[in-house]
C-alpha distance (Angstrom), angle and dihedral (degrees) to the residues before:
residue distance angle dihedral
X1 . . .
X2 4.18 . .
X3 4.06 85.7 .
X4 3.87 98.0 55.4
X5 3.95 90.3 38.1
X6 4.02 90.0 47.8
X7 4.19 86.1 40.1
X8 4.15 84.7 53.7
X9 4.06 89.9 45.0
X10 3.66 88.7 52.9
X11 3.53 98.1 57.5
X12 4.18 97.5 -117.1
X13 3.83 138.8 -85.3
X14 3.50 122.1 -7.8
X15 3.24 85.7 -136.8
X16 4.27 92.1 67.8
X17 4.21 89.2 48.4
X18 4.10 86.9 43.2
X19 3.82 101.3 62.3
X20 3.81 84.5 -148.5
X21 3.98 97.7 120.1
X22 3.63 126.8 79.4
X23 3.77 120.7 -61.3
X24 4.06 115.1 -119.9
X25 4.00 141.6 61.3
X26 3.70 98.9 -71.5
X27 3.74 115.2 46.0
X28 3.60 101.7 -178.9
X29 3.76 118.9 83.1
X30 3.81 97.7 -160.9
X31 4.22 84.6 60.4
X32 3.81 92.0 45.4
X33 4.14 88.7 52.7
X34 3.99 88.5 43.2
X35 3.27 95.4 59.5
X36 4.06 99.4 36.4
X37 3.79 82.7 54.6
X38 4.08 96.7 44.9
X39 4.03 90.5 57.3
X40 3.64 93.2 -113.6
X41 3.71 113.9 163.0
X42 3.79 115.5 -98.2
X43 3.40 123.7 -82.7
X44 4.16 118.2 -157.3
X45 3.84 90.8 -129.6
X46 3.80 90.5 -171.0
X47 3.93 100.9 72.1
X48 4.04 84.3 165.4
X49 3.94 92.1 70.3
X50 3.51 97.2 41.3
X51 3.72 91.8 55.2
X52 3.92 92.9 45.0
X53 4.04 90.9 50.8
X54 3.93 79.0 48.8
X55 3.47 87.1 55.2
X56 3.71 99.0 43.8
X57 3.68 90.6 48.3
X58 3.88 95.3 56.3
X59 3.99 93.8 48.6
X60 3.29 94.2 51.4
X61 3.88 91.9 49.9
X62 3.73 87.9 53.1
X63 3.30 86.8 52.8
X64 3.43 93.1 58.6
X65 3.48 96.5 41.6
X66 4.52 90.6 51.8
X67 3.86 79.0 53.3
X68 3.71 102.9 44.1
X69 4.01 88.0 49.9
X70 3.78 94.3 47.4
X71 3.61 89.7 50.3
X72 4.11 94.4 47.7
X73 4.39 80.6 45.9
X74 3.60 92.9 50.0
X75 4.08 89.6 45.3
X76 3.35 92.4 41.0
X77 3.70 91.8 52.2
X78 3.89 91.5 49.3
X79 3.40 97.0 55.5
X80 4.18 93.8 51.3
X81 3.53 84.4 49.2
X82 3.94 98.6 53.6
X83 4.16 87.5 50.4
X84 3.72 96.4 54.7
């Protein structure tokens, strides 16, 4: 009991502050073959990418949308011109 309350005190592994390990949700390779083995349904162990693709994805629909408003502006702006 002492040991895990000192291990809590000290703030964890070294290994968690050092970056070292493996990148991902599960860390441990004998859990990642237990559950490819056991059926389960697959887990994207690599929250990181999904999140960047996320992140990709939404600049390049504001993208989109900056352009799709200049264009409707520059339309817009044509047309008031051509009535006066």
């Amino acid at each position: 009991m002492l040991r895990a309350l000192l291990h809590l005190l000290s703030g964890g592994s070294s290994r968690r502050r050092g970056g070292s390990g493996p990148q991902g949700r599960f860390r441990s390779a004998q859990f990642t073959s237990f559950m490819a083995q056991n059926n389960r349904r697959r887990v994207d162990t690599d929250l990181l990418d999904a999140v960047l693709r996320s992140r990709r994805m939404l600049r390049h629909l504001l993208k989109l949308a900056l352009a799709g408003g200049g264009a409707w502006v520059v339309v817009e702006s044509a047309r008031a011109l051509s009535i006066f």
